[in-house]
C-alpha positions as CSV (number, residue, x, y, z in Angstrom):
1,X,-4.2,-19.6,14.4
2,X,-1.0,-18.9,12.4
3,X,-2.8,-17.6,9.2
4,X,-5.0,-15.6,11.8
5,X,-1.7,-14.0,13.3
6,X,0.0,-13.5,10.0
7,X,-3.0,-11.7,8.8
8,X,-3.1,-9.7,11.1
9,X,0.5,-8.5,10.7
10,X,0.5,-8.3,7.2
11,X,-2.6,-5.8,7.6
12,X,-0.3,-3.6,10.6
13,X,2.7,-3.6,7.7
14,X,0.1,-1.9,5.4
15,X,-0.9,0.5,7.1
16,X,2.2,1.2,8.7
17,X,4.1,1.2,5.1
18,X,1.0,3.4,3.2
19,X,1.2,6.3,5.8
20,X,5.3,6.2,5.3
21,X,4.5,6.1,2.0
22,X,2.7,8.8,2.3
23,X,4.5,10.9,4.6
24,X,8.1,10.0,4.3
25,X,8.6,8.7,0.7
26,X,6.0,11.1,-0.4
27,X,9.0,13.1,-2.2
28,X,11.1,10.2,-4.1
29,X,7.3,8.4,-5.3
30,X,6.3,12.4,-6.7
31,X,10.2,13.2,-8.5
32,X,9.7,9.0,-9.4
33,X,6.0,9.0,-10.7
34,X,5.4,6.3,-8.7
35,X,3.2,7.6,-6.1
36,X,-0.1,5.6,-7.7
37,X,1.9,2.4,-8.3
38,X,2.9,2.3,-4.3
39,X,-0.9,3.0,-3.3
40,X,-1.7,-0.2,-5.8
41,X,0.9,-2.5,-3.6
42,X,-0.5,-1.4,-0.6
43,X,-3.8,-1.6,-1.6
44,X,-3.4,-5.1,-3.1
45,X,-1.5,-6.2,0.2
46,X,-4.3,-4.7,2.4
47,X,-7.0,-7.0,0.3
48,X,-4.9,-9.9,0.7
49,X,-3.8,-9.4,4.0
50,X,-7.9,-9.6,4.5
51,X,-7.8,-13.3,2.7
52,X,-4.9,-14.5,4.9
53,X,-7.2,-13.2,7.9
54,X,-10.3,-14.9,6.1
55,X,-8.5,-18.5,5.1
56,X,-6.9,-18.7,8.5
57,X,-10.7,-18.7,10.6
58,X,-11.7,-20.8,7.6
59,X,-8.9,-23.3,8.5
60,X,-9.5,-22.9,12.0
61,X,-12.7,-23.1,11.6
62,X,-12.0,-26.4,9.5
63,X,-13.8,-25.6,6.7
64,X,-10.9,-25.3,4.4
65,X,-8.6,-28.3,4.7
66,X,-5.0,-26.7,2.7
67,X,-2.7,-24.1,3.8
68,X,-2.0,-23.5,0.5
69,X,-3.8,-20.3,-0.3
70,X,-2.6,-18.8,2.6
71,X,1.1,-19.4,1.3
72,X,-0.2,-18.6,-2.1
73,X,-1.7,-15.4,-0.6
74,X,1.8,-14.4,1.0
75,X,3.5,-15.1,-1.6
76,X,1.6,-13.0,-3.5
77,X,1.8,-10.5,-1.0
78,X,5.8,-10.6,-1.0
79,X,6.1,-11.0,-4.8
80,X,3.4,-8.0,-6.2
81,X,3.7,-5.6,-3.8
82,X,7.4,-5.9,-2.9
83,X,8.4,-5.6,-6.8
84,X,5.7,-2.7,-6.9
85,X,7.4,-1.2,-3.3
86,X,10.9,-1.6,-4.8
87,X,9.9,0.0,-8.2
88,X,8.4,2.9,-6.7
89,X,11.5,4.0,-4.3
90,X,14.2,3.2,-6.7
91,X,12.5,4.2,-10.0
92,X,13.9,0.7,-11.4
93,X,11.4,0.0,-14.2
94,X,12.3,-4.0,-14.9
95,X,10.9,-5.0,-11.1
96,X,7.7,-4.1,-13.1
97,X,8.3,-7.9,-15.0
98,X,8.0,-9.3,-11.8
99,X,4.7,-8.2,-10.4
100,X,2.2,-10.0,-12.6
101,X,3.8,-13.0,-11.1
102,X,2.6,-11.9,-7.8
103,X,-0.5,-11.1,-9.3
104,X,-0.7,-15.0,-10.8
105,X,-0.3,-16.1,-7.1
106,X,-2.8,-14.3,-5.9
107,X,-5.6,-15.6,-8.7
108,X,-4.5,-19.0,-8.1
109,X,-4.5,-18.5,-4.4
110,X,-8.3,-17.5,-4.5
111,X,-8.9,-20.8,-6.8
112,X,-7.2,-22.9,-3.8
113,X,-9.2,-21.2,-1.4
114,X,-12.3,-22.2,-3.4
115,X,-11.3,-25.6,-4.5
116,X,-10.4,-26.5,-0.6
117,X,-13.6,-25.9,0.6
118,X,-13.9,-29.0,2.7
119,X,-17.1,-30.7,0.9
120,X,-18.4,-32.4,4.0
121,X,-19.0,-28.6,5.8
122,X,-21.4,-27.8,3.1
């Protein structure tokens, strides 16, 4: 149930950080440029928020027997769209390094999901 729970509050964080986004940092992202770069890190952590919901029923379910993609996908989560989130409010380009090692998790997180597929349930 944990994956199901953290899911679901990664999902509430999204849409609670995209409307401040859009609302209260609306300025800064606008004088920054940044305005499409935050909508990609809350966008990316909406679709992964999704997978945490997914591999956590899977794992409940117990057709997936690792936790790792949901740490993968959290990871992921913190690394992309919290460089991308940083970047975008304080205009500091070099976080932008960072984020395709967020995006790495995330690819490798979706191979873990599909190579832990527990064989027997198919």
């Amino acid at each position: 149930m944990i994956g199901i729970k953290i899911g679901i509050i990664f999902s509430l964080l999204s849409v609670l950080i995209g409307a401040f986004g859009a609302h209260g940092l609306k300025d800064i992202l606008i004088k920054h440029s940044t305005l499409e770069t935050f909508q990609t890190a809350v966008r990316y952590q909406m679709f992964h928020s999704i997978a945490i919901l997914f591999s956590g029923i899977l794992i409940h379910l117990n057709l997936v027997e690792s936790k790792l993609p949901l740490i993968l996908f959290i990871s992921g989560i913190i690394v992309f769209s919290g460089s991308l989130y940083i970047l975008s409010i304080t205009n500091i380009k070099w976080l932008g390094a960072i984020t395709p090692i967020g995006g790495l998790l995330f690819i490798v997180g979706w191979i873990t999901l599909f190579l832990s597929l527990n064989a027997s349930k198919n």
